[in-house]
TORKOL-4160 file (C-alpha; in steps of 0.2 Angstrom, whole numbers, padded with zeros to 4 digits, m for minus):
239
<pt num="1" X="0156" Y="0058" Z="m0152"/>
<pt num="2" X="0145" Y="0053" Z="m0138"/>
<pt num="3" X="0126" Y="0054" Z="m0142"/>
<pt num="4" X="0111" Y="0043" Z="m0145"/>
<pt num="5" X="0097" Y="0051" Z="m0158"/>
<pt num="6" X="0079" Y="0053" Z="m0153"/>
<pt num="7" X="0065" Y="0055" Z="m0165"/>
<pt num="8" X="0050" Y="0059" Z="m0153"/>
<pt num="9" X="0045" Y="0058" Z="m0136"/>
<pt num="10" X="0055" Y="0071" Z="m0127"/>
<pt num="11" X="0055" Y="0075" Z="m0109"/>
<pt num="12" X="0061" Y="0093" Z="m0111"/>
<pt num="13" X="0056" Y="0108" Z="m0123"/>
<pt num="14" X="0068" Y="0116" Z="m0134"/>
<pt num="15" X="0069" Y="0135" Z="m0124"/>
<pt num="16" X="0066" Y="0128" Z="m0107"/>
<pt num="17" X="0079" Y="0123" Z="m0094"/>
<pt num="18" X="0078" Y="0110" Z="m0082"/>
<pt num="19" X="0085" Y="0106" Z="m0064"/>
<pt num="20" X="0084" Y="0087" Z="m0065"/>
<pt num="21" X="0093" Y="0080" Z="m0079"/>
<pt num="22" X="0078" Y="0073" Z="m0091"/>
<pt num="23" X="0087" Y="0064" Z="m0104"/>
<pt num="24" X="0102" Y="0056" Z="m0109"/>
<pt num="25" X="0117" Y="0069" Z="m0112"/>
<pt num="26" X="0122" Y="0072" Z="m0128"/>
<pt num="27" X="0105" Y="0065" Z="m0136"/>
<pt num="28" X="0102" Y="0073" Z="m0154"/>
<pt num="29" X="0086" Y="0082" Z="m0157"/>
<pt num="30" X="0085" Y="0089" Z="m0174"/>
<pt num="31" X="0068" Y="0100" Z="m0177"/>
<pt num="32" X="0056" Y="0099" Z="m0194"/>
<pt num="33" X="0065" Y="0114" Z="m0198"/>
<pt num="34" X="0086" Y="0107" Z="m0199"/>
<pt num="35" X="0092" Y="0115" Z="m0183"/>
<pt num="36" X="0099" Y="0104" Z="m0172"/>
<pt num="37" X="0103" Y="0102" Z="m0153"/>
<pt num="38" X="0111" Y="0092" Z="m0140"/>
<pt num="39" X="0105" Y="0089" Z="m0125"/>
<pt num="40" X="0119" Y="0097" Z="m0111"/>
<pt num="41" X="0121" Y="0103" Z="m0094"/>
<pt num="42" X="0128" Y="0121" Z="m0087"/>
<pt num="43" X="0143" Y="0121" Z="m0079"/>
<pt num="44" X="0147" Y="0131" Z="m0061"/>
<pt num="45" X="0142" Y="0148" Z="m0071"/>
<pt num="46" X="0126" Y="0153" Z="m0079"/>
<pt num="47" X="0128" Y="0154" Z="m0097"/>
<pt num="48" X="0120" Y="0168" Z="m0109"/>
<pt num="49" X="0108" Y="0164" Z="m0123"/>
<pt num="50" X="0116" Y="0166" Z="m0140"/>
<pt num="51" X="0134" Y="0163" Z="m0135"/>
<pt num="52" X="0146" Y="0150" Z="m0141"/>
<pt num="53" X="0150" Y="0137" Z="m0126"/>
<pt num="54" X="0165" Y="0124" Z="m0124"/>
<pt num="55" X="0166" Y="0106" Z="m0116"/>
<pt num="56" X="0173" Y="0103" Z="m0097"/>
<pt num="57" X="0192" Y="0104" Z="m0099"/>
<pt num="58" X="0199" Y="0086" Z="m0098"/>
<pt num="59" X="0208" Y="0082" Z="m0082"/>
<pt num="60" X="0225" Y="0074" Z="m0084"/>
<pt num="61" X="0220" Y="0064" Z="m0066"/>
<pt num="62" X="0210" Y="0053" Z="m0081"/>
<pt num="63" X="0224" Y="0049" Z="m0091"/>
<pt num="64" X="0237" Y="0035" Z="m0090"/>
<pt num="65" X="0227" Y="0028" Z="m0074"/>
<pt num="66" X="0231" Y="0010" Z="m0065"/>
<pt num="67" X="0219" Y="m0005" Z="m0070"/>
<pt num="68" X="0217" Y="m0011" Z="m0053"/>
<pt num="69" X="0210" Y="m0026" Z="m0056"/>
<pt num="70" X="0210" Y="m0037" Z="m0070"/>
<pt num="71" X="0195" Y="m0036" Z="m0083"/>
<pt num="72" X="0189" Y="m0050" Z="m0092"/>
<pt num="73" X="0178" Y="m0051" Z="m0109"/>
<pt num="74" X="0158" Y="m0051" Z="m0104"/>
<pt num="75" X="0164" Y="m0041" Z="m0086"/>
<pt num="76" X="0154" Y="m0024" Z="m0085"/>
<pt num="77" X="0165" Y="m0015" Z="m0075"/>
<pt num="78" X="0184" Y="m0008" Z="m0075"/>
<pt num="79" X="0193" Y="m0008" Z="m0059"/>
<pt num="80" X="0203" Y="0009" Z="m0060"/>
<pt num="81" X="0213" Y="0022" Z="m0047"/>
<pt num="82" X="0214" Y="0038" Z="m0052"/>
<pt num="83" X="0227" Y="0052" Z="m0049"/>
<pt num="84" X="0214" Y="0062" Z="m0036"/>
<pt num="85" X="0195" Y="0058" Z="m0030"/>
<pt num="86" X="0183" Y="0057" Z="m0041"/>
<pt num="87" X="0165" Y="0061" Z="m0037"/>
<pt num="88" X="0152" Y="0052" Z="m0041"/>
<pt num="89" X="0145" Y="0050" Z="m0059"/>
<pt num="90" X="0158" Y="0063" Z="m0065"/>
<pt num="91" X="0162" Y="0053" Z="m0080"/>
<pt num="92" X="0143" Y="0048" Z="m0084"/>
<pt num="93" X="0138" Y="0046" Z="m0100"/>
<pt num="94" X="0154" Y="0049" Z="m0105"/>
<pt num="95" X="0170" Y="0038" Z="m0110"/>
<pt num="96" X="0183" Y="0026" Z="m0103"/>
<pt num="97" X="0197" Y="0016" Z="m0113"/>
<pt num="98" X="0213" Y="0006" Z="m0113"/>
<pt num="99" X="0225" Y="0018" Z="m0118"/>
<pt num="100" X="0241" Y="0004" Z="m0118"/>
<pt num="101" X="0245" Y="m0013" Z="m0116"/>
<pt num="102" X="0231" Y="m0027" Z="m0116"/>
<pt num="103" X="0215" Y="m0020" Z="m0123"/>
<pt num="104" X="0219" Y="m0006" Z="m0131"/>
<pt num="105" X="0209" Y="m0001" Z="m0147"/>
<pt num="106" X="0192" Y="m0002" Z="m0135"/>
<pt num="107" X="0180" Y="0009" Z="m0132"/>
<pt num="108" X="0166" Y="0008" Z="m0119"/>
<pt num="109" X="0152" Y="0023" Z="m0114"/>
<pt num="110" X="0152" Y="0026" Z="m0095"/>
<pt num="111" X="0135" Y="0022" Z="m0087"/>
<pt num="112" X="0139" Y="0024" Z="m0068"/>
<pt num="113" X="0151" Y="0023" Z="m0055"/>
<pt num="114" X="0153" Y="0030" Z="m0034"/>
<pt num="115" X="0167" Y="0043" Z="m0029"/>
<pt num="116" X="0183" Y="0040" Z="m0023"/>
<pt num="117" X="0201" Y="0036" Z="m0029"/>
<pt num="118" X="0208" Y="0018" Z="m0025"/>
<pt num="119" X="0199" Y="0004" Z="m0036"/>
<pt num="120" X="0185" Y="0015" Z="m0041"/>
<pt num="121" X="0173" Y="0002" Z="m0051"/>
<pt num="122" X="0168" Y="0012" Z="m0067"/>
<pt num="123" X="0151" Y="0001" Z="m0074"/>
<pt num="124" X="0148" Y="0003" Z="m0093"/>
<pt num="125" X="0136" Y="0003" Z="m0104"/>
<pt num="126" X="0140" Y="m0013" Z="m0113"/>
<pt num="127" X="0150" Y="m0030" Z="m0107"/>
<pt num="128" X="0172" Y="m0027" Z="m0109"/>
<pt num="129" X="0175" Y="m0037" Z="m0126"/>
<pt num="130" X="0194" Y="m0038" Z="m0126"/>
<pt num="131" X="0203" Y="m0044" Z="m0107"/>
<pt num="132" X="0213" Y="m0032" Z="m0098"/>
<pt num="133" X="0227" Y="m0037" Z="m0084"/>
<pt num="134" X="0229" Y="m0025" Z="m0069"/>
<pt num="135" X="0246" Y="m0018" Z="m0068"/>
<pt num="136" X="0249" Y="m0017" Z="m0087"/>
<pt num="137" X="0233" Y="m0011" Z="m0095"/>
<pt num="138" X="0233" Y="0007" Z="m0092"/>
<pt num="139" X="0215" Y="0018" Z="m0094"/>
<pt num="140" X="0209" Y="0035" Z="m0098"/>
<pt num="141" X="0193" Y="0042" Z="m0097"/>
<pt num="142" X="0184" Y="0057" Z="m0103"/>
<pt num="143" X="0167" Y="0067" Z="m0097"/>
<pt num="144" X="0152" Y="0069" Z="m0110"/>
<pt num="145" X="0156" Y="0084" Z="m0122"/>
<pt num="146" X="0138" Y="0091" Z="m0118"/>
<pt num="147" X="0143" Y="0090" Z="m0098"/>
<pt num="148" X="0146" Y="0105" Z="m0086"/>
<pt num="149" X="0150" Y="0116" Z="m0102"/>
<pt num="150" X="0155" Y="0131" Z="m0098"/>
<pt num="151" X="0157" Y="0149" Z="m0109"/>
<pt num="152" X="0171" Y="0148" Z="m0124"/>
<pt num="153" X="0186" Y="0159" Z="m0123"/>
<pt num="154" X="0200" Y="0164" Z="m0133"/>
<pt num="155" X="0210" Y="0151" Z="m0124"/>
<pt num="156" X="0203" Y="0135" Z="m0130"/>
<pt num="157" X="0204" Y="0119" Z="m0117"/>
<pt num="158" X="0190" Y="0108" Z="m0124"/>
<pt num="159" X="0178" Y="0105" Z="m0141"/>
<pt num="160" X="0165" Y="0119" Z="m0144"/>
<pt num="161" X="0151" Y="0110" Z="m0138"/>
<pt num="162" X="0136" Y="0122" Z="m0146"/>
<pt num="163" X="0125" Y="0141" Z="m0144"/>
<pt num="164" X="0112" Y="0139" Z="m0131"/>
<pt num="165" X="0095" Y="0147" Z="m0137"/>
<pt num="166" X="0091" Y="0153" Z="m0121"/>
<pt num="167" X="0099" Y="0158" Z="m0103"/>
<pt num="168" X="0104" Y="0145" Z="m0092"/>
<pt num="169" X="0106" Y="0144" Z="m0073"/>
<pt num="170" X="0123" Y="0137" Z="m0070"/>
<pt num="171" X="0121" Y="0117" Z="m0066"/>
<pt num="172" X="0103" Y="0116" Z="m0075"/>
<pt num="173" X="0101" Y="0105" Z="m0091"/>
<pt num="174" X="0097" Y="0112" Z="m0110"/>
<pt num="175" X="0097" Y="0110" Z="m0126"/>
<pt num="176" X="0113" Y="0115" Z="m0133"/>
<pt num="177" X="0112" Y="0121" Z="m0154"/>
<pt num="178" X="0126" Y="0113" Z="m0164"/>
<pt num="179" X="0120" Y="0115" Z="m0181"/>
<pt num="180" X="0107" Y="0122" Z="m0192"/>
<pt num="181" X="0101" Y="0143" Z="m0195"/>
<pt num="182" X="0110" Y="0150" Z="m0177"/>
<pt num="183" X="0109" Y="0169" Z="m0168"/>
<pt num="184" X="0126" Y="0169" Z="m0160"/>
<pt num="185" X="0138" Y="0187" Z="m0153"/>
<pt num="186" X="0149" Y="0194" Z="m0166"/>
<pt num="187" X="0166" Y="0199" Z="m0164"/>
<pt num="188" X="0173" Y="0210" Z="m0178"/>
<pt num="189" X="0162" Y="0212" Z="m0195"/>
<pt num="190" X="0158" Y="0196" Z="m0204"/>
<pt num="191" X="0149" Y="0196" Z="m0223"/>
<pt num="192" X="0139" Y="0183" Z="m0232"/>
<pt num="193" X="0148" Y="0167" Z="m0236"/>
<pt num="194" X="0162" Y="0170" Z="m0223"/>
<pt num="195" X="0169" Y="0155" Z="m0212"/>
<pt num="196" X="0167" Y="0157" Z="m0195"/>
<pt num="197" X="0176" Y="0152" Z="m0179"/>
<pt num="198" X="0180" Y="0156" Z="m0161"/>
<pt num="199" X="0195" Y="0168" Z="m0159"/>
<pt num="200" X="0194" Y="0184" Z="m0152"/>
<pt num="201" X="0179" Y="0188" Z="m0141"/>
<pt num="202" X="0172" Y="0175" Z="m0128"/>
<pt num="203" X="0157" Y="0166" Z="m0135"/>
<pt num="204" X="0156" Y="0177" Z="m0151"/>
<pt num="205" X="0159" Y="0173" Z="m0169"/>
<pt num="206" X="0175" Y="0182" Z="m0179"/>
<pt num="207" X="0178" Y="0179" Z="m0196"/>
<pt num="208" X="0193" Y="0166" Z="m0199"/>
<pt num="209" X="0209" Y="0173" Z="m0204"/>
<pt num="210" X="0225" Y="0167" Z="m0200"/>
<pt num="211" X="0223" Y="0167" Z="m0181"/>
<pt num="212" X="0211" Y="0156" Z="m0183"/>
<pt num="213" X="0217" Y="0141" Z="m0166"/>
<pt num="214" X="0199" Y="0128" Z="m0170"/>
<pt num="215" X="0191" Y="0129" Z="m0186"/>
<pt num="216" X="0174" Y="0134" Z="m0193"/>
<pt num="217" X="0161" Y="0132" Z="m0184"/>
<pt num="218" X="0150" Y="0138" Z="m0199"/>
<pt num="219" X="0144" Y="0151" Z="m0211"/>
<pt num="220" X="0140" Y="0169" Z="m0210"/>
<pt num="221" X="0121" Y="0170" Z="m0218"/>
<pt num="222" X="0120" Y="0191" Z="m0216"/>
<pt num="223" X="0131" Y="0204" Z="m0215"/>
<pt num="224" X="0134" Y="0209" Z="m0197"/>
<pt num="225" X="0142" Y="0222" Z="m0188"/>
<pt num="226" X="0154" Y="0219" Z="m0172"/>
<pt num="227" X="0146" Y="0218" Z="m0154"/>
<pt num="228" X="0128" Y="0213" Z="m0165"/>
<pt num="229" X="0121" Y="0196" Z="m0165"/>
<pt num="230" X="0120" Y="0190" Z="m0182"/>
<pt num="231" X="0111" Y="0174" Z="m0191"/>
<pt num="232" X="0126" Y="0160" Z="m0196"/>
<pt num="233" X="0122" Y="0141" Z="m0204"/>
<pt num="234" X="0130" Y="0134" Z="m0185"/>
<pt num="235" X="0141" Y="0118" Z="m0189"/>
<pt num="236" X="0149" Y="0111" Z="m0173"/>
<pt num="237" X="0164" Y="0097" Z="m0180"/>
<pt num="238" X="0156" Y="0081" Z="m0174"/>
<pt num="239" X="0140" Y="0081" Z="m0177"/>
């Protein structure tokens, strides 16, 4: 889970969007009343208020990648080549890590890097605290749940990253809902108390049952017909 909590101060109001990102993504914001929100960005499509959204899809070019150059404890950089070009800042905010050999069992959040492929020099957050060596260490990295999320479909790729509360142009920044009292589409009739998740209808809530492929994500507070948009106690796992 990649977030940092804020109690105050914030740059961006709950039901507005924003074209510049204006805080950190994934920062928690939780209201006087319980609900809360992470802060997140749109994917290449606009997304619908009141509709459940997933993270990015992982891309297996972040996975098993070289450790071009050795890394030693206090460095705040990794030395990596991808599988394909990177643009800049893709993994921002997000993670990187030693999947094998020297250094694995690390975990570092990703604060910047440039585009390209070959020796792309990933700068984190905080300095390397175990050493690395190039050619045996191998790294993978992962985007910010709340980054480029995109409508949640039947066929799951990535986490449910939260219900936006309002429409969002596609690449603008919002608050994303993941827990607390939430208006969400309903797919299929759901009664009080019942456990909710995200299998039959894009974006909407259906009762669980055994074709249930990712959880609950929460509980049905009224009874609510299918195609209706009905009041559930949202609670995305991981947070």
């Amino acid at each position: 889970m990649s977030k940092s909590i804020k109690t105050g101060a914030f740059a961006q109001d709950i039901y507005k969007q924003s074209a510049t990102q204006l805080e950190e993504l994934d920062t928690v914001r939780i209201l006087p009343d319980g609900r809360m929100f992470a802060y997140a960005q749109a994917g290449a499509s606009d997304l619908a208020a009141a509709l459940l959204t997933i993270s990015a899809a992982p891309t297996d070019n972040a996975k098993d990648e070289t450790l071009a150059a050795s890394a030693a404890i206090g460095d705040t950089y990794l030395s990596v080549t991808f599988g394909t070009a990177m643009t800049a800042d893709y993994f921002k905010d997000g993670w990187v890590w030693p999947n094998d050999d020297t250094g694995e069992g690390s975990l570092y959040r990703v604060r910047e890097h440039a585009a390209g492929t070959t020796a792309v020099k990933v700068y984190l957050k905080e300095p390397v605290r175990v050493a690395m060596t190039a050619g045996a260490t191998t790294i993978s990295a992962v985007v910010n749940r709340q980054k480029l999320v995109v409508l949640s479909t039947f066929a799951q790729t990535a986490p449910v990253a939260g219900v936006p509360p309002i429409a969002v142009t596609a690449g603008y920044y919002f608050w994303n809902q993941v827990k607390g009292p939430c208006v969400c589409l309903v797919s299929g009739t759901v009664v009080i108390g019942d456990q909710v998740g995200q299998i039959a209808t894009a974006g909407a809530m259906t009762p669980l049952g055994a074709n249930d492929v990712i959880g609950s994500l929460g509980v049905a507070l009224k009874v609510t017909a299918t195609t209706e948009y009905g009041l559930f106690a949202l609670s995305v796992p991981g947070y």
